[in-house]
C-alpha positions as CSV (number, residue, x, y, z in Angstrom):
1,X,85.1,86.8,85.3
2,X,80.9,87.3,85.3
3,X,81.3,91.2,86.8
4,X,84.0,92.5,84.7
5,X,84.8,96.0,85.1
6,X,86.1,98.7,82.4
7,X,89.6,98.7,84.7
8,X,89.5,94.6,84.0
9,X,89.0,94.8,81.0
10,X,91.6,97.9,80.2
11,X,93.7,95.1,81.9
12,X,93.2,92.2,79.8
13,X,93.7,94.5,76.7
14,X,90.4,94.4,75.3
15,X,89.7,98.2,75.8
16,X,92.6,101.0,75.1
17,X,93.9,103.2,77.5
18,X,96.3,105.8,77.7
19,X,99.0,104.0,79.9
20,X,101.6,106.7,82.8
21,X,103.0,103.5,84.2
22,X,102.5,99.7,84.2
23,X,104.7,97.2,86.0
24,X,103.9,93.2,86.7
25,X,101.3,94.2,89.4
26,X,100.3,97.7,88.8
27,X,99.0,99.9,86.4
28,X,98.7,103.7,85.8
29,X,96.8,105.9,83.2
30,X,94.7,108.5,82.2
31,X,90.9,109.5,83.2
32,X,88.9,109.0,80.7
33,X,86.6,111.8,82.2
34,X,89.5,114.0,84.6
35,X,88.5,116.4,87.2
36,X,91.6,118.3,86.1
37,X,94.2,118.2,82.9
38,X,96.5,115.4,84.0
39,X,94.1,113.7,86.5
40,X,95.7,109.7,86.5
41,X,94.2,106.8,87.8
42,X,96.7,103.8,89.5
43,X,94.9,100.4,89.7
44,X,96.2,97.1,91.6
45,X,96.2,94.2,88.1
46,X,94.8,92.1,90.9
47,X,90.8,92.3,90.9
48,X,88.9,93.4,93.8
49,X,86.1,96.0,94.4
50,X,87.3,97.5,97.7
51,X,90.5,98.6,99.2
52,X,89.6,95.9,102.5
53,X,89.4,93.3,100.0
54,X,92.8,93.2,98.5
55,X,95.7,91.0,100.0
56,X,98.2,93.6,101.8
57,X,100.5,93.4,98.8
58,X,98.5,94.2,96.4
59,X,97.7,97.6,98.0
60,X,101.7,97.6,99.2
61,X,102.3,97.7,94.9
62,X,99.8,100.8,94.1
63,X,101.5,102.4,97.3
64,X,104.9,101.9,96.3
65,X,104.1,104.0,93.2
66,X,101.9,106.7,94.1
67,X,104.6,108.8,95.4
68,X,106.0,108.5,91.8
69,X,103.3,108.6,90.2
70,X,102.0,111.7,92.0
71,X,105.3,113.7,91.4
72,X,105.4,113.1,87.6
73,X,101.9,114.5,87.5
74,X,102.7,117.6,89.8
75,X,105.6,118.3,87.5
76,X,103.8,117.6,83.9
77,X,100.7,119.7,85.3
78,X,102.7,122.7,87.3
79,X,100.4,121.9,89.6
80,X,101.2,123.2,93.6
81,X,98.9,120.9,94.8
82,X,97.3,117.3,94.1
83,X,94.8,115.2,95.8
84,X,95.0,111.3,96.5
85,X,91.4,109.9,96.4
86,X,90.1,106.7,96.9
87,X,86.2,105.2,97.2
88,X,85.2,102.5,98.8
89,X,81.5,101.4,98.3
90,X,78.7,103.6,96.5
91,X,78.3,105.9,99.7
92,X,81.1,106.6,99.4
93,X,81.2,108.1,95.6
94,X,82.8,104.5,94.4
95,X,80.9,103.9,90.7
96,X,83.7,101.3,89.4
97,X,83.7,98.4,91.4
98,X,87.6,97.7,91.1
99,X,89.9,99.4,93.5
100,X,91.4,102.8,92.1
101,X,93.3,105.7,93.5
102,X,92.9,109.0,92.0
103,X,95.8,111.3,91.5
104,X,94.0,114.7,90.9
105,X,96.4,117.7,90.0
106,X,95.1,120.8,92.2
107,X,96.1,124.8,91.9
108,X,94.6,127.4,93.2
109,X,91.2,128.5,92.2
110,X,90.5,125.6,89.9
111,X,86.8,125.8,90.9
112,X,87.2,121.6,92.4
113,X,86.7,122.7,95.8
114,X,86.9,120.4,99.0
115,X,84.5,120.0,101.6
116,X,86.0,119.1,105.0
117,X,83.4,118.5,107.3
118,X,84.8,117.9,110.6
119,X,82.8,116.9,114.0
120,X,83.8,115.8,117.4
121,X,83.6,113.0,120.1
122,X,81.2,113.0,123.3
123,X,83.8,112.1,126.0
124,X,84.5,108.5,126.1
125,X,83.0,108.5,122.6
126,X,86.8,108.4,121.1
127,X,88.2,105.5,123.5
128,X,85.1,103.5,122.7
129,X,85.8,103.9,118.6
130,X,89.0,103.0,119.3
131,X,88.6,99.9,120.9
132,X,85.9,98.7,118.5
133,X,88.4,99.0,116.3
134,X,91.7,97.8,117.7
135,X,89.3,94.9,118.7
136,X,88.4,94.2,115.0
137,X,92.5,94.8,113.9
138,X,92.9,91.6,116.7
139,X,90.1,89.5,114.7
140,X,92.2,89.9,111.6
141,X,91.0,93.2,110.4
C-alpha cells in the first residue's frame, strides 16, 4: 500500500502498540498521545480513510465492540463519563487518514471541555435537507 498510515502499519506489525482488544477484523489500543489517562483508539483492520468509505461491515465490527470497549475503559478509568469521537476529513479534525473511533474517558472538571454549537432551520429549510438526503440514501448513499 503507497499511503500507509501509522494504524496500517501498527496493523501489519511493523510498529508496536499497546493492544485493549484485537479480533479477526478489529483492533483496539492505546493513544499514543491521550486526551485523558485511558483514552483508546478502536480501528476497522480493513483500510480506508473515511467512515463513508468502508463496506457496512466493516464499520458493523468496530460497532459491535465499542460498547465493550467503552465500558472496560469507564471502569479501569472511574470515569462517569466518556466521549465516542470520530473524524472524517481534515475539516473535520481527521490527521490520520485511516478510520478511528476515539474512546475518551471524561469526569468532571478535567479541563477537555466540549463545544456544542447548535443553530436552527429557516422553515422549509429542514424538509429540504431531508430530502437531499433521503434522495442520496436512494442513490446508494
Amino acid at each position: 500500500m503507497d499511503n500507509q498510515t501509522i494504524f496500517d502499519r501498527i496493523l501489519s506489525g511493523e510498529i508496536p502498540c499497546y493492544r485493549v482488544y484485537e479480533d479477526e477484523h478489529v483492533l483496539a489500543f492505546m493513544d499514543l498521545y491521550p486526551l485523558a489517562p485511558g483514552h483508546t483508539l478502536i480501528i476497522p483492520k480493513h483500510h480506508a480513510s473515511d467512515v463513508h468509505e468502508l463496506p457496512d461491515e466493516a464499520f458493523a465490527a468496530v460497532g459491535r465492540v465499542v460498547p465493550r470497549i467503552a465500558r472496560a475503559v469507564a471502569k479501569a478509568t472511574d470515569a462517569p463519563g466518556y466521549n465516542l469521537h470520530v473524524s472524517n476529513g481534515a475539516c473535520a479534525g481527521q490527521v490520520i487518514w485511516h478510520v478511528h473511533l476515539h474512546v475518551i474517558p471524561r469526569a468532571a472538571g478535567d479541563g477537555l471541555g466540549y463545544r456544542w454549537n447548535s443553530g436552527s432551520y429557516r422553515e422549509g429549510e429542514m424538509a429540504a435537507w431531508r430530502d437531499k438526503i433521503t434522495n442520496a440514501l436512494e442513490q446508494g448513499g
